[in-house]
C-alpha positions as CSV (number, residue, x, y, z in Angstrom):
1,X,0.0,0.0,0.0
2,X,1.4,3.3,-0.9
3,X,1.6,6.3,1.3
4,X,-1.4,8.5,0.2
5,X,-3.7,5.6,0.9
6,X,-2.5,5.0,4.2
7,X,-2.7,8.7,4.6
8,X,-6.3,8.4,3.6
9,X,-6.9,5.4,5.7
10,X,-5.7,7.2,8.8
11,X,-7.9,10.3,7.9
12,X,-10.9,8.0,7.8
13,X,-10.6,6.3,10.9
14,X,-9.8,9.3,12.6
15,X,-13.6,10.2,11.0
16,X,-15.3,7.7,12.2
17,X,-13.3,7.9,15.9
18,X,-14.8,11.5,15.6
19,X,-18.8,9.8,15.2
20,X,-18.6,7.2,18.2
21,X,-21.4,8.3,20.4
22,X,-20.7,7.3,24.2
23,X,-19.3,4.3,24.9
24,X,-18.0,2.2,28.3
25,X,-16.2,-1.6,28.8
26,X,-17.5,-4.5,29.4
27,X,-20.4,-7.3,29.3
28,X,-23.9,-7.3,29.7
29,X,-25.6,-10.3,31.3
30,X,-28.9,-11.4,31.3
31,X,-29.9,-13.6,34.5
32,X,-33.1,-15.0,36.4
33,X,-33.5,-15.6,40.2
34,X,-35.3,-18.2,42.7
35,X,-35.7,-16.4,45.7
36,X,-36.6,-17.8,48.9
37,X,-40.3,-16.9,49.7
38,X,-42.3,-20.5,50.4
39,X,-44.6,-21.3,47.4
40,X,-43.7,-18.6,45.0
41,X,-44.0,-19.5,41.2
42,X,-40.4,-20.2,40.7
43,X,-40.2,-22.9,43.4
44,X,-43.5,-24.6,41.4
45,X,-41.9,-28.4,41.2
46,X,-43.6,-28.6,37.6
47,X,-43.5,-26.0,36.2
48,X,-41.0,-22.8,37.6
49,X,-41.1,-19.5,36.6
50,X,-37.7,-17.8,37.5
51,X,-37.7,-14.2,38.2
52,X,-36.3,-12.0,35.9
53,X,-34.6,-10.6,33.5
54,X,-32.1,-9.1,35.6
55,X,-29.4,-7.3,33.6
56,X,-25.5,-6.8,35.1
57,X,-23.1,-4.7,33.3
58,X,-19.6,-6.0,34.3
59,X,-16.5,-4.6,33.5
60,X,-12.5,-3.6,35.0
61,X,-11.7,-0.1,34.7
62,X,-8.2,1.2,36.1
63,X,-7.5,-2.0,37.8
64,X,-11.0,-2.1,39.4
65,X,-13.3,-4.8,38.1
66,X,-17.2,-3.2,39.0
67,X,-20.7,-5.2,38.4
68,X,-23.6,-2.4,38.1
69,X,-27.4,-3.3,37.6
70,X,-28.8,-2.2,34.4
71,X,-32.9,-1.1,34.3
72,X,-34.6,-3.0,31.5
73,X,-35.5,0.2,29.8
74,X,-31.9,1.4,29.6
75,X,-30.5,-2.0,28.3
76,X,-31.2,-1.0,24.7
77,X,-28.5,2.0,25.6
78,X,-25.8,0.0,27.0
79,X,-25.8,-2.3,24.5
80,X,-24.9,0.5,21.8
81,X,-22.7,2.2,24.5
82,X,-20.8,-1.5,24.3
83,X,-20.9,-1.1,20.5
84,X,-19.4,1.6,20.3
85,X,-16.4,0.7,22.7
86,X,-15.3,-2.5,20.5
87,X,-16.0,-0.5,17.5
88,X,-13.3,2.3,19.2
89,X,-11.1,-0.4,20.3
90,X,-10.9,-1.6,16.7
91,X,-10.1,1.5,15.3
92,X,-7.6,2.4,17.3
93,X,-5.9,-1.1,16.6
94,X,-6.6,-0.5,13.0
95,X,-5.1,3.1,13.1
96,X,-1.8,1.8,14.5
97,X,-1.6,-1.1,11.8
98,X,-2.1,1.6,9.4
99,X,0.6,3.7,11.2
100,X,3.0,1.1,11.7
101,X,2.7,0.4,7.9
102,X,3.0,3.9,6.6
103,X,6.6,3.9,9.0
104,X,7.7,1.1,7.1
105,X,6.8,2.7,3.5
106,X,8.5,5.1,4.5
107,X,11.8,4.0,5.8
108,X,11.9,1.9,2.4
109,X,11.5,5.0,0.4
110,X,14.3,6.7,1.9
């Protein structure tokens, strides 16, 4: 690959860098609970009924690794918010690759 599309390449991610809406680490987990109450539908012996959806966002941040409950309604959100974290964290990989090439262009040019 030549230097002005590198260049190009660069410029682009650097674009779309530019459009990532918010973003945060981590997975989102979907889980159902027995509790303990005596005769409640998810101790039924033929047919439970768990309770649930509960939704757990986990992720480490600076060394800290942190579990927060998500609200059904605002699972929708996180989800793009994890999106757009991967999509980050491969652009920024991508960027580098690009970088690291366009080094080696251009020491062989010289």
């Amino acid at each position: 690959m030549n230097t002005t599309a590198l260049d190009e390449r660069i410029r682009g991610i650097k674009q779309e860098l530019a459009g990532l809406g918010p973003m945060r680490p981590g997975s989102l987990s979907e889980q159902y609970n027995v509790c303990g109450t005596p005769g409640c539908r998810c101790k039924d012996p033929k047919k439970p009924e768990k309770h649930g959806p509960y939704y757990h966002l986990n992720y480490t941040w600076r060394g800290k690794a942190r579990t927060e409950f998500v609200k059904a309604d605002a699972v929708a959100g996180v989800r793009e918010q994890l999106e757009n974290y991967k999509r980050f964290r491969a652009l920024c990989a991508e960027w580098v690759d690009a970088s690291l090439e366009l080094a080696r262009v251009q020491r062989a040019a010289h």
